[in-house]
C-alpha positions in Angstrom: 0.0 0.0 0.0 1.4 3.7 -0.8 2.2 6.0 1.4 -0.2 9.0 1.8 1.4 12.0 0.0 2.5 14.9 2.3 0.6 18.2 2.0 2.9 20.8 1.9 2.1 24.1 3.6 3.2 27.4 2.0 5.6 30.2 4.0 4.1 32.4 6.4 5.5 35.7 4.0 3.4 34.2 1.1 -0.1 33.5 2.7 0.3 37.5 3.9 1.1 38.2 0.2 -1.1 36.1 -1.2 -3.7 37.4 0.8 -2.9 40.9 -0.8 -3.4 39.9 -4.3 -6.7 40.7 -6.2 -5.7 40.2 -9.9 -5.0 36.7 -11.2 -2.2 38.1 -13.6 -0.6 40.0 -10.5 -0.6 36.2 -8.4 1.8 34.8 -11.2 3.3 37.7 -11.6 4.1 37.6 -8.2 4.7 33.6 -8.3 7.5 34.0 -11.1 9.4 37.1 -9.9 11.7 35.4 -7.5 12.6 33.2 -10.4 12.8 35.5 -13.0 14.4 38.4 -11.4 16.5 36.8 -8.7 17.6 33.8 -10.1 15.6 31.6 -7.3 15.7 27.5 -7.9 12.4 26.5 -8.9 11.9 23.3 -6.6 12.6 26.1 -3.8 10.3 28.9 -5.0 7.9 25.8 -5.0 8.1 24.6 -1.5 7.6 28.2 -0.3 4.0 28.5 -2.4 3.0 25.2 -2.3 3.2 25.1 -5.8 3.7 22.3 -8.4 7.4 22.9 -10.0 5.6 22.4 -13.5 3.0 24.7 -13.3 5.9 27.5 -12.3 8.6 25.9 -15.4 5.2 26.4 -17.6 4.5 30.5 -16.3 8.1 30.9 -16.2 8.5 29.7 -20.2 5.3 31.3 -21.2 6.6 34.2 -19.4 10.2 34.5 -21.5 8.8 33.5 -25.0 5.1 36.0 -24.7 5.1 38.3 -21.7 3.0 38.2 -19.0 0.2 38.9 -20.5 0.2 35.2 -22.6 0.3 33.3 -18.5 -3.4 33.7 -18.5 -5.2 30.6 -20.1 -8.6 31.4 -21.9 -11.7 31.2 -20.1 -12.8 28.4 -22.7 -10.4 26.5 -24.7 -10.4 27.7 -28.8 -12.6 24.8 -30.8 -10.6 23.2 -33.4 -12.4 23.1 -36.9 -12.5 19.4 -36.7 -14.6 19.8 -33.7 -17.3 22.4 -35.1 -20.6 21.5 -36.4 -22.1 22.9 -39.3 -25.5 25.7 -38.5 -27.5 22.7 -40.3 -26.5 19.9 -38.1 -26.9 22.0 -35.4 -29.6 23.3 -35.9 -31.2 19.7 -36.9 -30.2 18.2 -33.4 -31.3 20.8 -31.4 -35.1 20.4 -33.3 -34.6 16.7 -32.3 -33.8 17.5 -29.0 -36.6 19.8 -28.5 -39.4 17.2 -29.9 -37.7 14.3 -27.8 -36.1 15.3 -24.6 -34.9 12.1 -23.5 -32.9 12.1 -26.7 -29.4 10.8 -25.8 -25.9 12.4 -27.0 -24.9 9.2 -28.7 -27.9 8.7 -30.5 -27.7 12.5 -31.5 -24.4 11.5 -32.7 -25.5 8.5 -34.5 -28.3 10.6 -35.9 -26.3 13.4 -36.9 -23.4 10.5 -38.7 -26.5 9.2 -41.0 -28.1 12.5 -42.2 -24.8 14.4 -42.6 -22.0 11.5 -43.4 -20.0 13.2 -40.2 -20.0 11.5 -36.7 -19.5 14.1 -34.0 -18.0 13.4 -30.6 -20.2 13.6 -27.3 -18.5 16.4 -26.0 -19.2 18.1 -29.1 -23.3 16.9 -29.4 -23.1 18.6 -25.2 -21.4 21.9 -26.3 -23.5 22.5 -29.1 -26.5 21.4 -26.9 -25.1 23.5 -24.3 -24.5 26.9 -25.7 -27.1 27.2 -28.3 -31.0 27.2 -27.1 -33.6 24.7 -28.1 -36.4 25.8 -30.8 -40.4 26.3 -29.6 -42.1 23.0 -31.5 -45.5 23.6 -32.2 -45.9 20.2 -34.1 -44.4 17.0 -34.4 -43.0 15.2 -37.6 -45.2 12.2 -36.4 -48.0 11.8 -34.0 -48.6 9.7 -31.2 -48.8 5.9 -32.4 -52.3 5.2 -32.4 -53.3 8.4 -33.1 -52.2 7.8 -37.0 -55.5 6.5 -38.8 -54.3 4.2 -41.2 -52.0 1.3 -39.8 -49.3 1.1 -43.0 -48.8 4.5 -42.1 -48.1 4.1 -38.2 -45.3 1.2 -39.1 -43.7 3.4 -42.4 -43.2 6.2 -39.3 -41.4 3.3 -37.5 -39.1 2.4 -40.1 -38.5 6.2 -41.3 -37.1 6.8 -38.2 -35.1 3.3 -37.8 -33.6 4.6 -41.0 -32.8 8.2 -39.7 -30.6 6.7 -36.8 -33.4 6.5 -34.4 -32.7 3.7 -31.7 -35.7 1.6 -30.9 -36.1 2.4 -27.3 -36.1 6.0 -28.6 -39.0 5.2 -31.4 -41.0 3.4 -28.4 -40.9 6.7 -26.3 -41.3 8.9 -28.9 -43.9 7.4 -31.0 -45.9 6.0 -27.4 -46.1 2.2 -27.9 -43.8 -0.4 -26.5 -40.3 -1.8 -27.9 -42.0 -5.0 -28.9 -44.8 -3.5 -31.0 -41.4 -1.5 -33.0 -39.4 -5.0 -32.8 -42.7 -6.4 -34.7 -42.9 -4.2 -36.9 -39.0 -4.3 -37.9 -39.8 -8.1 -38.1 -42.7 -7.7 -40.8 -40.3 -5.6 -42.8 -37.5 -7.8 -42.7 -39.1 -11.4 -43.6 -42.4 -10.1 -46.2 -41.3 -6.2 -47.1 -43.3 -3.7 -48.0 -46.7 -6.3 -47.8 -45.4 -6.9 -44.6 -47.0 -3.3 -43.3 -50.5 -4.0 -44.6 -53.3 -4.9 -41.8 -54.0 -9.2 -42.1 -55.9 -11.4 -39.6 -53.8 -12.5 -36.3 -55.9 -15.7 -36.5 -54.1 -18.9 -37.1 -53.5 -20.2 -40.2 -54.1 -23.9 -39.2 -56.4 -25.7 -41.9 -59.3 -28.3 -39.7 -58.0 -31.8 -39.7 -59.7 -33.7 -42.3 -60.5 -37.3 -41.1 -60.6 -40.5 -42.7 -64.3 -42.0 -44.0 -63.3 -44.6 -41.3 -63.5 -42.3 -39.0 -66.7 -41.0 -39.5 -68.0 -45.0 -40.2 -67.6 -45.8 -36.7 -69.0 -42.8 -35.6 -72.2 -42.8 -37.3 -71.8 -46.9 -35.7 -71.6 -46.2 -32.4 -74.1 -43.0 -33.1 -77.0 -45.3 -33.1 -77.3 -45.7 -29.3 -78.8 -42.8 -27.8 -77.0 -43.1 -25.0 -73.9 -42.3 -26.2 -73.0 -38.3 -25.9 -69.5 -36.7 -27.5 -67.3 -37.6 -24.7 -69.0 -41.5 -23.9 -68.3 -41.7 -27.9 -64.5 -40.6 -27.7 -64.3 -43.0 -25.3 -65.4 -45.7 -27.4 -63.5 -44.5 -29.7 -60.1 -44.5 -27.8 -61.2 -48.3 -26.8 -61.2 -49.1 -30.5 -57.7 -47.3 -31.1 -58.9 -44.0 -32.7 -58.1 -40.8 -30.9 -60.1 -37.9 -31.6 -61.0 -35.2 -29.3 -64.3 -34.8 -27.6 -65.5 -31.5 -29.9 -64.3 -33.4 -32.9 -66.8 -36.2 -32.1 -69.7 -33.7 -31.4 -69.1 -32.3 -34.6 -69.3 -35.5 -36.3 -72.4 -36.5 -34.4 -74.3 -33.0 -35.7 -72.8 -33.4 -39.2 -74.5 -37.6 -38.9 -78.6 -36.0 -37.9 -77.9 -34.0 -40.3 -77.4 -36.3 -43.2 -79.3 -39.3 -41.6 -82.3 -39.1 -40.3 -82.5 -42.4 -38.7 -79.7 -40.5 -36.2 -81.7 -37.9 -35.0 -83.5 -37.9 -31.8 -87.0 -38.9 -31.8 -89.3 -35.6 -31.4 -90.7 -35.0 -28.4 -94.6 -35.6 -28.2 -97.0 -32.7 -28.3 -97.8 -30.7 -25.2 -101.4 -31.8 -24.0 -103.5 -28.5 -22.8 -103.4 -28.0 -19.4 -106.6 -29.6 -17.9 -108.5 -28.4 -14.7 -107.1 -29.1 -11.1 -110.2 -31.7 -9.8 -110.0 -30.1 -6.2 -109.7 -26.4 -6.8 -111.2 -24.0 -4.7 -114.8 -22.4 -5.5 -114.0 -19.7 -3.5 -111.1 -18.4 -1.5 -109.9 -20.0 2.1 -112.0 -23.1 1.1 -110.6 -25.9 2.4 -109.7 -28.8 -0.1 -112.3 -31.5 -0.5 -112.5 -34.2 2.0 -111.7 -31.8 4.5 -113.7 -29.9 6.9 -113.7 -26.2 6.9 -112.1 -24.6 9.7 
């Protein structure tokens, strides 16, 4: 384990000094003049301001080759041309930004790299976010998700801004539906293209089993007791070897009355019209006959 680095304290004369000193020029000014003037060693002008040596070799060099006034770095660092943005791609992520807060740098980057052909860096997407002010939107490019009437245009939103650089968790937020509804959508496009957008059924695409004439023969067989129901029958039938499933045999059995009327239940007999009740009352609280009134 290293040992903690001492702090070094600087000399009683220069915290008075120091203490007098208003102007940032006039404290290295004041740092360097030993050095300059008197010929003091550096590491010993050092210890007595708690200074590092390099920061006094730097003002001390800058100090010989410019003046004084040149010890003074900028308040903000000059922007190399590599690092500057053109007004359109500026002005293009900051309308981004403003429509979709939650708009990360590196996806402004990424967006920036497939509209202009030039990927900036993050500090440069902050600074120009930064020093420039975001625009008043009054509309969006695209509304709200389910908001859009007609559903090939709600998924060619999706993939226009898949191909602008959007990420999909950003299309999600921005466009109000969930990452799977854009990773469907993505899907359709990929595997069918542009028939891949249009509205179809979500209903399987599973054909009915057609069954064999054998089938149905021992159905309409076993059919003719009328004790046997769809799930007595697909027991029967599972006795004999032939498994079909309960509905499947209640089908069958509708399909057989239908076709053969020697299947179908016997009609019921006519209702009779209701005759009179032999000891009804001629008159009310009369007791029934055989017994004595109260």
């Amino acid at each position: 384990m290293a040992a903690p680095q001492r702090t070094r304290e600087p000399s009683p004369a220069w915290q008075q000094l120091e203490m007098k000193l208003t102007c940032p020029k006039q404290h290295v000014y004041e740092l360097i003049r030993p050095v300059v003037l008197f010929d003091q060693p550096v590491a010993e002008r050092a210890a007595e301001t708690a200074t590092a040596e390099r920061t006094l070799y730097r003002h001390v060099q800058t100090f010989r080759q410019h003046g004084l006034g040149a010890t003074q770095r900028p308040a903000t660092a000059p922007i190399r041309a590599a690092a500057r943005l053109p007004a359109e791609a500026i002005a293009y992520l900051l309308a981004i930004k403003a429509e979709y807060p939650p708009m990360r740098h590196y996806e402004l980057a990424t967006i920036c790299l497939v509209r202009f052909g030039r990927r900036p860096s993050i500090k440069t997407v902050k600074r120009a976010l930064a020093t420039n002010s975001l625009p008043m939107l009054t509309t969006r490019r695209f509304p709200p998700y389910h908001t859009i009437p007609d559903i090939v245009e709600r998924r060619r939103a999706i993939l226009r801004l898949i191909t602008e650089g959007w990420t999909k968790k950003s299309i999600a937020g921005y466009l109000g539906i969930s990452r799977k509804t854009v990773h469907g959508v993505l899907k359709r496009w990929d595997t069918e293209g542009l028939a891949g957008l249009k509205r179809r059924s979500s209903a399987p695409h599973r054909h009915g089993r057609r069954l064999a004439s054998m089938v149905q023969h021992h159905v309409r067989r076993l059919q003719r007791n009328p004790l046997l129901g769809a799930w007595r029958l697909h027991a029967a039938l599972r006795r004999e070897g032939i498994h079909v499933s309960p509905r499947t045999c209640g089908r069958l059995m509708a399909i057989n009355r239908e076709v053969f009327p020697e299947l179908r239940p016997p009609e019921p007999p006519p209702k009779k019209d209701p005759q009179p009740m032999p000891f009804a009352a001629q008159y009310r609280h009369q007791s029934p006959r055989g017994y004595p009134d109260d």
